[in-house]
LUMGURO-959752 format. One line per 8 residues: for each residue x, y, z of N, C-alpha, C. Coordinates in nm, 2 decimals. Layout:
N
X/Y/Z/X/Y/Z/X/Y/Z ~ ... $
! end
This chain:
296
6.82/0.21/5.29/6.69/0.27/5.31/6.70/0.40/5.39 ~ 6.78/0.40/5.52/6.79/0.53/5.59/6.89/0.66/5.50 ~ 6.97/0.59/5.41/7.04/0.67/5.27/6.90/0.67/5.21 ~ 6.84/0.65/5.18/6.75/0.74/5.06/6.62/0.79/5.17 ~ 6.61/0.74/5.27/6.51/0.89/5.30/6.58/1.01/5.35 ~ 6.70/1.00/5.44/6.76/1.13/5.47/6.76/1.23/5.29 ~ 6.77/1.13/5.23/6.79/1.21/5.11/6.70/1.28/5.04 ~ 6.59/1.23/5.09/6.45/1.27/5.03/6.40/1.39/5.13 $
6.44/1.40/5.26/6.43/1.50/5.36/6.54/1.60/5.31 ~ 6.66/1.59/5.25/6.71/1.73/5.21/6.64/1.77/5.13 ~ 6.59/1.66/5.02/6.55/1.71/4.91/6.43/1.80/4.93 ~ 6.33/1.76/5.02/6.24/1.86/5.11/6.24/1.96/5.11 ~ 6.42/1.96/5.20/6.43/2.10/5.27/6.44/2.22/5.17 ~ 6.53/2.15/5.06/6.59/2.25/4.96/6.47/2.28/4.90 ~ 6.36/2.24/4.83/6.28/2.26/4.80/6.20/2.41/4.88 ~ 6.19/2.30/5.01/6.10/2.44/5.10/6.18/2.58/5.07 $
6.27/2.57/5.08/6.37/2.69/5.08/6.36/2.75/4.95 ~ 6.36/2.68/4.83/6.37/2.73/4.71/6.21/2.78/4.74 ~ 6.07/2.77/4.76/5.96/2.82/4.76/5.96/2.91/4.84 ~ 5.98/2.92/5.01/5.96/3.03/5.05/6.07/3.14/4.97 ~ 6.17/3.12/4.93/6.24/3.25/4.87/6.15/3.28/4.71 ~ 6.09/3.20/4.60/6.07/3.22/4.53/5.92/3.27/4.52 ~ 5.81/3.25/4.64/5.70/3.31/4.66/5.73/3.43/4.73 ~ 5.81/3.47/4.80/5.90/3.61/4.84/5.86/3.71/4.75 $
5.97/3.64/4.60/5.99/3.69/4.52/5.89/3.77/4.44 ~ 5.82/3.64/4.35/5.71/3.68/4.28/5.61/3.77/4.37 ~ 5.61/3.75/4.45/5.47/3.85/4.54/5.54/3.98/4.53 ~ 5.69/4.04/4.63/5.70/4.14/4.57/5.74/4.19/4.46 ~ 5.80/4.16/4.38/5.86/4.17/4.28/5.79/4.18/4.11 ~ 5.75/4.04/4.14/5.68/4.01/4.01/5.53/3.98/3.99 ~ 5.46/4.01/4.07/5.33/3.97/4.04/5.26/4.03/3.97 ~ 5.28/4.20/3.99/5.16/4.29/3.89/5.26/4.30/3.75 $
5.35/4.29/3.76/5.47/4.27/3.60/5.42/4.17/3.57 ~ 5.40/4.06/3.65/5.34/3.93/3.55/5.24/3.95/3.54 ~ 5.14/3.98/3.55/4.99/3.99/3.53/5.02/4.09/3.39 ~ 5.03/4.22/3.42/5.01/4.33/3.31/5.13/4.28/3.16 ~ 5.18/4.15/3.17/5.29/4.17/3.07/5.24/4.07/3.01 ~ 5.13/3.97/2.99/5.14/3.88/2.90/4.92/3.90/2.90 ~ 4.90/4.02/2.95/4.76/4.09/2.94/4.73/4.05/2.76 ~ 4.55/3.96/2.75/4.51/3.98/2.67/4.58/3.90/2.51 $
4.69/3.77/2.55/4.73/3.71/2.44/4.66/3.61/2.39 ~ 4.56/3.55/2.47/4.50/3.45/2.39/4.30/3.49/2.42 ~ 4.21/3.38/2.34/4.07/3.44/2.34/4.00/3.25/2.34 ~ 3.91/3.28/2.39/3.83/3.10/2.40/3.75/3.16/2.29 ~ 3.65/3.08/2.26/3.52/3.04/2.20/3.41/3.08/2.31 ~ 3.34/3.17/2.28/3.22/3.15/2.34/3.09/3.13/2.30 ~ 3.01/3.18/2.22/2.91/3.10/2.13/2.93/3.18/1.99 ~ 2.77/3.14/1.93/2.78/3.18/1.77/2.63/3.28/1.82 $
2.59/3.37/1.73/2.51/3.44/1.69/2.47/3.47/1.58 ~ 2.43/3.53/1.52/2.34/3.57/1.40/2.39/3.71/1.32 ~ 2.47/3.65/1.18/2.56/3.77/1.13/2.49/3.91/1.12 ~ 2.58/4.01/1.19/2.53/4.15/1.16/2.63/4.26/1.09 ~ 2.54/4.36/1.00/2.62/4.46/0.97/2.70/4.45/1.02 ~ 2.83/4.48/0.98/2.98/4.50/1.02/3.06/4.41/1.06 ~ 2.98/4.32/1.10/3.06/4.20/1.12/3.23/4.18/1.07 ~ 3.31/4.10/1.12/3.40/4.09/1.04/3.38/3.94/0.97 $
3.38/3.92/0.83/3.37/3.84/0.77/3.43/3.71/0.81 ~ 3.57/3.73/0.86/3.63/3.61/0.88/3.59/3.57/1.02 ~ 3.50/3.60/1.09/3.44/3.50/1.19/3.33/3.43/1.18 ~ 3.30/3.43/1.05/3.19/3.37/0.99/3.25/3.19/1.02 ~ 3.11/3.17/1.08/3.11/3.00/1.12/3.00/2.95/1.02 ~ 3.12/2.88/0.94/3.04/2.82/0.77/2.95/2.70/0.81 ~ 3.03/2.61/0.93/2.95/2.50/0.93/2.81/2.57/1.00 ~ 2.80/2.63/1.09/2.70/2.66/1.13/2.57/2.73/1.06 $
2.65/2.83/0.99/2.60/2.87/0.84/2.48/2.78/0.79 ~ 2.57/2.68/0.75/2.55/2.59/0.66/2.43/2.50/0.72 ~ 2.41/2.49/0.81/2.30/2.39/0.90/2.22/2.48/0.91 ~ 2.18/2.57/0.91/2.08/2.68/0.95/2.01/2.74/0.83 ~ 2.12/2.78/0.76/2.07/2.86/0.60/2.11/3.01/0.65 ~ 2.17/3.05/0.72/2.18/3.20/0.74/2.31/3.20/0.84 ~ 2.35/3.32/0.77/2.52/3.36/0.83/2.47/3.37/0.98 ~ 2.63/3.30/1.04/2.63/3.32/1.16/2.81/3.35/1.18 $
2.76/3.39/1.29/2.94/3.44/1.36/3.02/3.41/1.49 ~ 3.11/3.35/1.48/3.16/3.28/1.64/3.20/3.42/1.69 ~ 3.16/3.45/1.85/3.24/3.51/1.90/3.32/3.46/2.05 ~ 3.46/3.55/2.09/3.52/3.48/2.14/3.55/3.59/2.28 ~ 3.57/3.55/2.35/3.61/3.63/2.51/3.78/3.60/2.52 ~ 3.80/3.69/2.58/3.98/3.64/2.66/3.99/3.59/2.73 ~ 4.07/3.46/2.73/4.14/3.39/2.82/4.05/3.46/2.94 ~ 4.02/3.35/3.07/4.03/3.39/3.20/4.20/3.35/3.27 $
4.20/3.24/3.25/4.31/3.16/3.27/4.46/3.18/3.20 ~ 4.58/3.23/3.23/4.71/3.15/3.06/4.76/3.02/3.14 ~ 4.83/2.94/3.03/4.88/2.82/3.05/5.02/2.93/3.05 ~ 5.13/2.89/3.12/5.27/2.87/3.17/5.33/2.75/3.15 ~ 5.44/2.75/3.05/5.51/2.64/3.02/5.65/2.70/3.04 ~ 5.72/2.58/3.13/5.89/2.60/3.13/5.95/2.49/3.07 ~ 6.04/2.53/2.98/6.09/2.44/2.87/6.24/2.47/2.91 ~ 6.28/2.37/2.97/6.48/2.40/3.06/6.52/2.29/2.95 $
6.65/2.34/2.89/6.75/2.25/2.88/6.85/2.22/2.99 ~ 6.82/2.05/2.95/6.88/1.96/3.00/6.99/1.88/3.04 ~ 7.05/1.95/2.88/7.18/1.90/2.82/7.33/1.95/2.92 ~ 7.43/1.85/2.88/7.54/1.82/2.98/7.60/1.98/2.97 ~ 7.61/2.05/2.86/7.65/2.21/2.89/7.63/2.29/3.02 ~ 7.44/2.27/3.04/7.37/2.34/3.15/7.44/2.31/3.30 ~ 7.52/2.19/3.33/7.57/2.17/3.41/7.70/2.22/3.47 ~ 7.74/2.31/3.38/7.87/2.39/3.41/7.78/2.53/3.50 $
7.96/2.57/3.54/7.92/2.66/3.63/8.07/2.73/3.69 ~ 8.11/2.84/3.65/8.25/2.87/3.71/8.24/2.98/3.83 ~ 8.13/3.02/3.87/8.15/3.09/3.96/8.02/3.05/4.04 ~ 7.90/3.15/4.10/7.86/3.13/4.21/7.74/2.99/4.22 ~ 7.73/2.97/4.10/7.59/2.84/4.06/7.60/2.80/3.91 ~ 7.59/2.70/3.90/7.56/2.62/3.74/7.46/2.71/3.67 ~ 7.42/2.69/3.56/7.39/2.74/3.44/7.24/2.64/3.54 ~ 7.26/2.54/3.50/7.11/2.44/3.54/7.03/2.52/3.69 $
7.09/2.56/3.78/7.05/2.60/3.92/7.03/2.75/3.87 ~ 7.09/2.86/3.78/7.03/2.94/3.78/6.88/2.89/3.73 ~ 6.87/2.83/3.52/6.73/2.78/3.49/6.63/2.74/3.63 ~ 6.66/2.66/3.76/6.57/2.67/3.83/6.52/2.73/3.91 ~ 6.60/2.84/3.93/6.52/2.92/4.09/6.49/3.06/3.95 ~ 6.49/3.07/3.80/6.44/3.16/3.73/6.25/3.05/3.75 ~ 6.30/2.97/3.70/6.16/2.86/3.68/6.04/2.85/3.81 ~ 6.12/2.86/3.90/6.06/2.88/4.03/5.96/2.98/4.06 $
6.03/3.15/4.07/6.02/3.26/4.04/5.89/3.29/3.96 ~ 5.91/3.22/3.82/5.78/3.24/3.73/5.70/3.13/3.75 ~ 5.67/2.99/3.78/5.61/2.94/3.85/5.52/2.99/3.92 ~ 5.57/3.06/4.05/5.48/3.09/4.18/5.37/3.22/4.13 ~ 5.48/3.30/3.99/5.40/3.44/3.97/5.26/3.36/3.90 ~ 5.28/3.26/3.82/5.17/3.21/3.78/5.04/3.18/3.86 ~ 5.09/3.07/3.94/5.00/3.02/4.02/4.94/3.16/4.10 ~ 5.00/3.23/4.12/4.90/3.36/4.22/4.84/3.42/4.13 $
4.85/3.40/3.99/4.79/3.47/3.91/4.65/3.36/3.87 ~ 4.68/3.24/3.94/4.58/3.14/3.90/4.55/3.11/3.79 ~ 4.71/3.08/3.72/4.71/3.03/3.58/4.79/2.86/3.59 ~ 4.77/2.82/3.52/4.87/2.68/3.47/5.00/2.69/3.46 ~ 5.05/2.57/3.51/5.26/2.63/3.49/5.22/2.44/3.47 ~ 5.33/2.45/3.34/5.35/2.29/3.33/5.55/2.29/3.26 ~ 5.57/2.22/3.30/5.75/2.13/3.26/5.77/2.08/3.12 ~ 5.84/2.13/3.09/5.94/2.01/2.97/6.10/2.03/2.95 $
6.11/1.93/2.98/6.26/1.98/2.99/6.33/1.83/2.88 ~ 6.44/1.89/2.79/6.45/1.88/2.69/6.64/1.84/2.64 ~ 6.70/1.73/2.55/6.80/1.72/2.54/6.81/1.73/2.41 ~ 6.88/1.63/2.29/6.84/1.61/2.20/6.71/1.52/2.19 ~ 6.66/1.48/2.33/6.49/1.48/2.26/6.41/1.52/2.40 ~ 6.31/1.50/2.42/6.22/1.56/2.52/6.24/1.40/2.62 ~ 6.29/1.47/2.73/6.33/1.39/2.85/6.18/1.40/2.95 ~ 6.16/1.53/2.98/6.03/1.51/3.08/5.93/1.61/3.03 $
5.78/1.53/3.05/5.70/1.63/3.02/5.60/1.64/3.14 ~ 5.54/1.73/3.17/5.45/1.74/3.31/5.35/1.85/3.25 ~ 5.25/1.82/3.20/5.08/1.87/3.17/5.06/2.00/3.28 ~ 5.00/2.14/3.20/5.01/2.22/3.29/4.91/2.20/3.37 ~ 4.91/2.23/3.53/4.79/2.21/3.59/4.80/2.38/3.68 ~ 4.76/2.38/3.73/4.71/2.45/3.88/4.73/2.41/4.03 ~ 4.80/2.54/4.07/4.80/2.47/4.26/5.01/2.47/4.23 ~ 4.96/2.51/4.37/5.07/2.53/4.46/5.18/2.37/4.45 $
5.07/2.27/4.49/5.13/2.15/4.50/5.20/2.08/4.38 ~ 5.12/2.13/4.25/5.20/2.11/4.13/5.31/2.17/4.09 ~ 5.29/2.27/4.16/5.45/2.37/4.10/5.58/2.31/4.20 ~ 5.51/2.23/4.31/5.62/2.15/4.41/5.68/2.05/4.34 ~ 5.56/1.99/4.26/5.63/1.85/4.17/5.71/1.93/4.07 ~ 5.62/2.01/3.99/5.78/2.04/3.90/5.92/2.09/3.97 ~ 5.95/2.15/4.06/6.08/2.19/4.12/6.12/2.03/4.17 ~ 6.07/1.95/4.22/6.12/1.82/4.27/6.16/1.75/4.16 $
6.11/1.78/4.04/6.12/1.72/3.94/6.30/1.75/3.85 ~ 6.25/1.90/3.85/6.40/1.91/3.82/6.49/1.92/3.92 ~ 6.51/1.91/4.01/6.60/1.87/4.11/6.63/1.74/4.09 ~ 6.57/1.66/4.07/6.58/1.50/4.06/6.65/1.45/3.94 ~ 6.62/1.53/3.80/6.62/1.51/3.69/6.79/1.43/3.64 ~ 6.83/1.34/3.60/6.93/1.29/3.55/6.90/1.28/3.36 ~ 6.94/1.40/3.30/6.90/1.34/3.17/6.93/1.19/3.11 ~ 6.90/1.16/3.01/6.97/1.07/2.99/7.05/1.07/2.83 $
7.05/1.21/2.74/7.14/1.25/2.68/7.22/1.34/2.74 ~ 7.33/1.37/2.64/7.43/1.51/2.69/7.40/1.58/2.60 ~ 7.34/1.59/2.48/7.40/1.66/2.37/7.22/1.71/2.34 ~ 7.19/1.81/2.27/7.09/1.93/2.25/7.04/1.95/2.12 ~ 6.92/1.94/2.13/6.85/1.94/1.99/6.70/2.01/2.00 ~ 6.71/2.19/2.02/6.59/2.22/2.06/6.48/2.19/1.94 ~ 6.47/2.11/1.87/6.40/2.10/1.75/6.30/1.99/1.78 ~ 6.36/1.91/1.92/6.22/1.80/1.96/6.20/1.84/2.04 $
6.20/1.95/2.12/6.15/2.04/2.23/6.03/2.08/2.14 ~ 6.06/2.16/2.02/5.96/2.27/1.95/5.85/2.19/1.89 ~ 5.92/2.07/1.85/5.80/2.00/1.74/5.70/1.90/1.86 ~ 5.78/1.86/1.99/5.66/1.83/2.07/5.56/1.91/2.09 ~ 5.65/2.03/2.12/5.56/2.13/2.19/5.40/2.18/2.06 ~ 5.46/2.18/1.96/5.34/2.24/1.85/5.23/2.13/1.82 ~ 5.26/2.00/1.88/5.16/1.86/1.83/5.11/1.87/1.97 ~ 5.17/1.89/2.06/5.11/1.90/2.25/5.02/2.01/2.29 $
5.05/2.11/2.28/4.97/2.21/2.27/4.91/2.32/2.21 ~ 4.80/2.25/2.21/4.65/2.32/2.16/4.61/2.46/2.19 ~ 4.63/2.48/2.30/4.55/2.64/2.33/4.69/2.71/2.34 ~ 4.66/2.83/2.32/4.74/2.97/2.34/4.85/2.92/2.47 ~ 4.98/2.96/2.47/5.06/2.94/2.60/5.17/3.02/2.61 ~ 5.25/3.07/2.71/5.28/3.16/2.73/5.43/3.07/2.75 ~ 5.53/3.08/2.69/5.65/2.95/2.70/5.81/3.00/2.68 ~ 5.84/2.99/2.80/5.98/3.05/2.83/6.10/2.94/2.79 $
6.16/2.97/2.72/6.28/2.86/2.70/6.40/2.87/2.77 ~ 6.45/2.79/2.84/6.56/2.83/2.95/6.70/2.72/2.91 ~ 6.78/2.82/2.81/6.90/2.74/2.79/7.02/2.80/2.73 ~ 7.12/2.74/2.69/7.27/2.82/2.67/7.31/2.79/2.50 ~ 7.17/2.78/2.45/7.21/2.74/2.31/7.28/2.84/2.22 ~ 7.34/2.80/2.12/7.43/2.92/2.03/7.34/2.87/1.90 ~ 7.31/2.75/1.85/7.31/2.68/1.75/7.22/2.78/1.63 ~ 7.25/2.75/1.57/7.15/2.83/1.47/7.04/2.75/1.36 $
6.99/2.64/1.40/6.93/2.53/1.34/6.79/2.51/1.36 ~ 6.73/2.61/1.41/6.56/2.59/1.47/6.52/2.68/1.42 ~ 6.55/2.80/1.33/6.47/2.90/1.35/6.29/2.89/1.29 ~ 6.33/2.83/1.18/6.19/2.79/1.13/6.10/2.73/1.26 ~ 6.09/2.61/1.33/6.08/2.54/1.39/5.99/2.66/1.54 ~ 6.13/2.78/1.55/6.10/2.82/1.70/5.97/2.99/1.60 ~ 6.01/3.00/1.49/5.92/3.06/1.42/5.77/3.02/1.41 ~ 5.79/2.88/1.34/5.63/2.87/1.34/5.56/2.85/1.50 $
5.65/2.80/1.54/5.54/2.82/1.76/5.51/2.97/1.75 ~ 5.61/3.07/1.76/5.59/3.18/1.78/5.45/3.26/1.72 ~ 5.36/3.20/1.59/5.25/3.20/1.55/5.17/3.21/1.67 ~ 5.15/3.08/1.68/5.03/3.04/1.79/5.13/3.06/1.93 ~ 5.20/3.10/1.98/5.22/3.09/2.13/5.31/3.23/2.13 ~ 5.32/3.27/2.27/5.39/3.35/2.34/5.55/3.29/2.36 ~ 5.62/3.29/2.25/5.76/3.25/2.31/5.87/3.34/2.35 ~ 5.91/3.29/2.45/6.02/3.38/2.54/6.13/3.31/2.54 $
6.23/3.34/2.50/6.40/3.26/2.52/6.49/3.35/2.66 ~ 6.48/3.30/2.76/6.60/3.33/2.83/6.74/3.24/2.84 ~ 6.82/3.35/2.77/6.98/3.30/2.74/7.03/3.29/2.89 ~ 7.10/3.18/2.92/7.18/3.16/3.01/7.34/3.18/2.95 ~ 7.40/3.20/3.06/7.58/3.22/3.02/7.65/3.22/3.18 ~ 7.76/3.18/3.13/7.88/3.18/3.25/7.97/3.27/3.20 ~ 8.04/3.37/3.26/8.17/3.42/3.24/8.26/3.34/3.14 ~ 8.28/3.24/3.16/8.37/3.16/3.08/8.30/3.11/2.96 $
8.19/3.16/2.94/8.16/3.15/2.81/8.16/3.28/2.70 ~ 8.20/3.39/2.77/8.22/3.51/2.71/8.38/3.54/2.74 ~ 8.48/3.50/2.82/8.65/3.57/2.83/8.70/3.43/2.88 ~ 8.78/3.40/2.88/8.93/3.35/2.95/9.00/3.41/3.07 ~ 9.00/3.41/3.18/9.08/3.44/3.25/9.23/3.41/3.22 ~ 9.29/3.54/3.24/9.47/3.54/3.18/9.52/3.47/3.29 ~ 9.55/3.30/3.24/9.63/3.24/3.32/9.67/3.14/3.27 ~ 9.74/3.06/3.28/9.84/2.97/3.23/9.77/2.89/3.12 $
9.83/2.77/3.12/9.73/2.67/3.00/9.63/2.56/3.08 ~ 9.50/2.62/2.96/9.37/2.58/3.04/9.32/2.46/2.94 ~ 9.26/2.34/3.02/9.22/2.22/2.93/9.06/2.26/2.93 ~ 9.01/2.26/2.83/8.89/2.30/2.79/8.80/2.18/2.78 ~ 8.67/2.14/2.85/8.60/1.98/2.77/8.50/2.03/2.70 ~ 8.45/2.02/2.56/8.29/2.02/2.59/8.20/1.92/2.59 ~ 8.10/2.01/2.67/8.04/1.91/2.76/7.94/1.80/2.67 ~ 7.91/1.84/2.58/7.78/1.74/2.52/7.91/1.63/2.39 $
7.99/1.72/2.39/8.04/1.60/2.26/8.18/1.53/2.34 ~ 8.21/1.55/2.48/8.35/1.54/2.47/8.50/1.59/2.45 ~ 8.43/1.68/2.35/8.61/1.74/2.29/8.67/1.78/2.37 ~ 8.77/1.76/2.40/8.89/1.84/2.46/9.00/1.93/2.38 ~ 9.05/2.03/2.45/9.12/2.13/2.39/9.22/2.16/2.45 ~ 9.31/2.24/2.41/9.41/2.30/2.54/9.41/2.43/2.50 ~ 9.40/2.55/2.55/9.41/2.68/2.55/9.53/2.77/2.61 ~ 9.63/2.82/2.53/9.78/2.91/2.61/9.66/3.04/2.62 $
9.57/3.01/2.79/9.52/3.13/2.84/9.63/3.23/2.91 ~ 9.78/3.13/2.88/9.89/3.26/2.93/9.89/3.40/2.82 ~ 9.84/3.37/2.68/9.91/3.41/2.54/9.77/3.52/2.55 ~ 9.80/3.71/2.56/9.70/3.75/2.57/9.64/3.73/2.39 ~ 9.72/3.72/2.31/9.68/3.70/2.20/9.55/3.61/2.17 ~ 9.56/3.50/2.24/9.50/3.39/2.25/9.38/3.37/2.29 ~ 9.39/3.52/2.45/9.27/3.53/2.52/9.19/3.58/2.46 ~ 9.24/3.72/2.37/9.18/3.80/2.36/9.11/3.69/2.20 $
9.14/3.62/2.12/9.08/3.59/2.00/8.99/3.53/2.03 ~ 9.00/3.41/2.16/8.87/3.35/2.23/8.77/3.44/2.25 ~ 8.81/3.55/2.31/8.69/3.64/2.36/8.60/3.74/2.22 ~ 8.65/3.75/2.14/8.64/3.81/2.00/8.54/3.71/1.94 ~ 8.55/3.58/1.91/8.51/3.42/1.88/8.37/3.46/1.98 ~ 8.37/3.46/2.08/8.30/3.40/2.15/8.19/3.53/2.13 ~ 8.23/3.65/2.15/8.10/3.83/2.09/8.04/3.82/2.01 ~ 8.15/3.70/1.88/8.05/3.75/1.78/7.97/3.61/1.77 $
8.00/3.52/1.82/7.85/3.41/1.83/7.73/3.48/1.93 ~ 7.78/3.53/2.03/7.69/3.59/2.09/7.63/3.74/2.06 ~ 7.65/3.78/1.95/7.60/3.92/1.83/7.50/3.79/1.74 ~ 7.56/3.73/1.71/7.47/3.63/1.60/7.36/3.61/1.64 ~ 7.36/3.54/1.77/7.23/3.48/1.83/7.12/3.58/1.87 ~ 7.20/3.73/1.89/7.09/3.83/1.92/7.03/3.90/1.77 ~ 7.10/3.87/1.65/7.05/3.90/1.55/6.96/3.82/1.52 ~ 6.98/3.69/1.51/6.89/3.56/1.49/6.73/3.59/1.57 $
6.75/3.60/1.67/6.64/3.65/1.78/6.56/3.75/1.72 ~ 6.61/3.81/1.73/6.57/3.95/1.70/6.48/3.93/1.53 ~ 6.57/3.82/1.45/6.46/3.82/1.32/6.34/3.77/1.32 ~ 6.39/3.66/1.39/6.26/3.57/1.49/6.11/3.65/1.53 ~ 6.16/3.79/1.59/6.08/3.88/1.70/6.05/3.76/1.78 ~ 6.15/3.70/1.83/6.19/3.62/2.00/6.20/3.74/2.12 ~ 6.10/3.76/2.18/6.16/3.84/2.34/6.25/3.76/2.40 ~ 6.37/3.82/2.43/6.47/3.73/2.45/6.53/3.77/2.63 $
6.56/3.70/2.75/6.63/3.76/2.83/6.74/3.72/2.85 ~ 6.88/3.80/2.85/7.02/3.73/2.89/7.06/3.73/3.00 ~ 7.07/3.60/3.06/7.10/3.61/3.22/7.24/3.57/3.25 ~ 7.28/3.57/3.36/7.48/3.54/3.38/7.46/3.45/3.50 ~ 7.53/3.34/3.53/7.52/3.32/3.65/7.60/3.36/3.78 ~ 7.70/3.44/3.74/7.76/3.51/3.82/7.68/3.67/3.89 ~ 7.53/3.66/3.86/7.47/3.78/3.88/7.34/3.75/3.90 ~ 7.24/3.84/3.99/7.15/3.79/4.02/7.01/3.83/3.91 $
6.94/3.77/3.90/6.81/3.79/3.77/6.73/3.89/3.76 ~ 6.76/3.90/3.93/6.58/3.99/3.97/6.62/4.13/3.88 ~ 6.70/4.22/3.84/6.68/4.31/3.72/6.66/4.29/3.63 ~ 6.73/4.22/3.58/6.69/4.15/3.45/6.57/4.12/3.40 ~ 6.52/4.07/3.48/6.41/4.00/3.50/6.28/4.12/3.50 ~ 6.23/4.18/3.58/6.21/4.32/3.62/6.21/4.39/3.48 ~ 6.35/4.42/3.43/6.36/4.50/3.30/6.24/4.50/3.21 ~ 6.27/4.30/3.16/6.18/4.24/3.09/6.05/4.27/3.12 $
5.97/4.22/3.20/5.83/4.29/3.22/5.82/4.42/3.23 ~ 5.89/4.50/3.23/5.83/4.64/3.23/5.81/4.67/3.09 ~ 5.96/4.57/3.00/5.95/4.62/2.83/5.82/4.53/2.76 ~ 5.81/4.43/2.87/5.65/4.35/2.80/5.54/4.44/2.83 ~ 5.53/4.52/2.95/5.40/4.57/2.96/5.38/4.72/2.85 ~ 5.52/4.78/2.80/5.46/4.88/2.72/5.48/4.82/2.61 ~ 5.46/4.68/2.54/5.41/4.62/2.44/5.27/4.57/2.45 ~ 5.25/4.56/2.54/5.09/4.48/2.57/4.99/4.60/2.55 $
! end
């Protein structure tokens, strides 16, 4: 008993610490970039009226029409509110990490970060975090307090696959949510198996992919012979990281999957951000909204 509450008091602390640094953040950093960069993507319903000259035809509300005997027309206002969705992979990959933090711990204190910019923006931030199937889902709400549960959430989180299948991420997400949403994907995928899938969301939603990566997923360090695992299937390998030959083909292997994925993206029109964990986000990050706000 005294083991699991001390444990629940780190888990506190770390928390507090990941907020006061990540409301830091967003307030100076990110708050008018997040406001001005996702400006004006979605519209409610607000009533119907009585068709006039010019109208555009296709807001013609037939059922209404039809009850009345005379054209009518829905009109609609923008969003007061956006929904915020963080969609982290979950998968045993995200758990590596060769230098200053895992692949998983960067996805959180990025999730954090946009989180907090939300909520000051007095929008919705809601979780899903994702293996080969959808592991946790948390409904977007509002408030400070909610954005505590999702960080406690993924702090806590033990998947219970290893292996990755963003295709029941995407297909929850398009039967789950109904209104316009603004939805960052946070993972180290290469696969090339969704595109349809991450294409048709991109219709109805704001999708954003930020690529995570480690050093050792782009070079080898020149050093002796290296046992390689991967993480979601198992395999093991051995690599002569003595043999520059060897290093250098890994590293060749490894540009041009990572050239593919930015081609793939890019057909998509996926806004995409590439982050390192050996480096900190906040430019990165920054970059991005500035190149969202002269698209908006």
């Amino acid at each position: 008993m005294e083991k699991s509450e001390e444990y629940l008091k780190e888990l506190q602390r770390i928390i507090r610490r990941v907020e006061i640094r990540s409301k830091r953040m967003a307030s100076e950093l990110f708050s008018g970039e997040y406001r001005s960069s996702f400006k004006g993507k979605g519209i409610e319903f607000s009533h119907v009226r009585e068709y006039q000259y010019g109208d555009d035809v296709r807001s013609i509300d037939w059922n209404t029409s039809a009850r009345k005997y005379e054209l009518y027309v829905k009109l609609f206002t923008e969003e007061r509110e956006r929904t915020l969705l963080l969609v982290v992979d979950g998968s045993a990959s995200m758990l590596f990490g060769s230098q200053q933090r895992r692949k998983k711990e960067l996805a959180l204190e990025v999730s954090a970060v946009l989180a907090f910019s939300a909520i000051q923006n007095n929008d919705k931030v809601g979780l899903l975090v994702f293996t080969d199937q959808v592991e946790t889902f948390i409904a977007p709400r509002k408030g400070r307090q909610h954005v505590l549960v999702i960080l406690e959430e993924l702090f806590r989180l033990k998947p219970q696959n290893r292996k990755t299948d963003i295709n029941a991420a995407l297909s929850f997400i398009r039967y789950t949510l109904r209104r316009h949403a603004i939805i960052f994907f946070m993972t180290d995928l290469v696969a090339s198996d969704y595109e349809k899938g991450m294409k048709q969301l991109n219709t109805r939603h704001d999708v954003i992919l930020v690529h995570i990566s480690d050093p050792l997923d782009k070079a080898l360090p020149l050093s002796a012979m290296l046992d390689l695992e991967e993480p979601e299937t198992g395999l093991r390998i051995t690599v002569d990281a003595g043999s520059r030959t060897e290093v250098a083909r890994y590293r060749q292997e490894q540009s041009r999957q990572h050239e593919e994925l930015r081609q793939r993206l890019r057909r998509m029109r996926i806004d995409t951000v590439f982050l390192d964990t050996d480096r900190s986000f906040i430019g990165d990050l920054n970059s991005f909204f500035r190149y969202r706000e002269q698209k908006v």
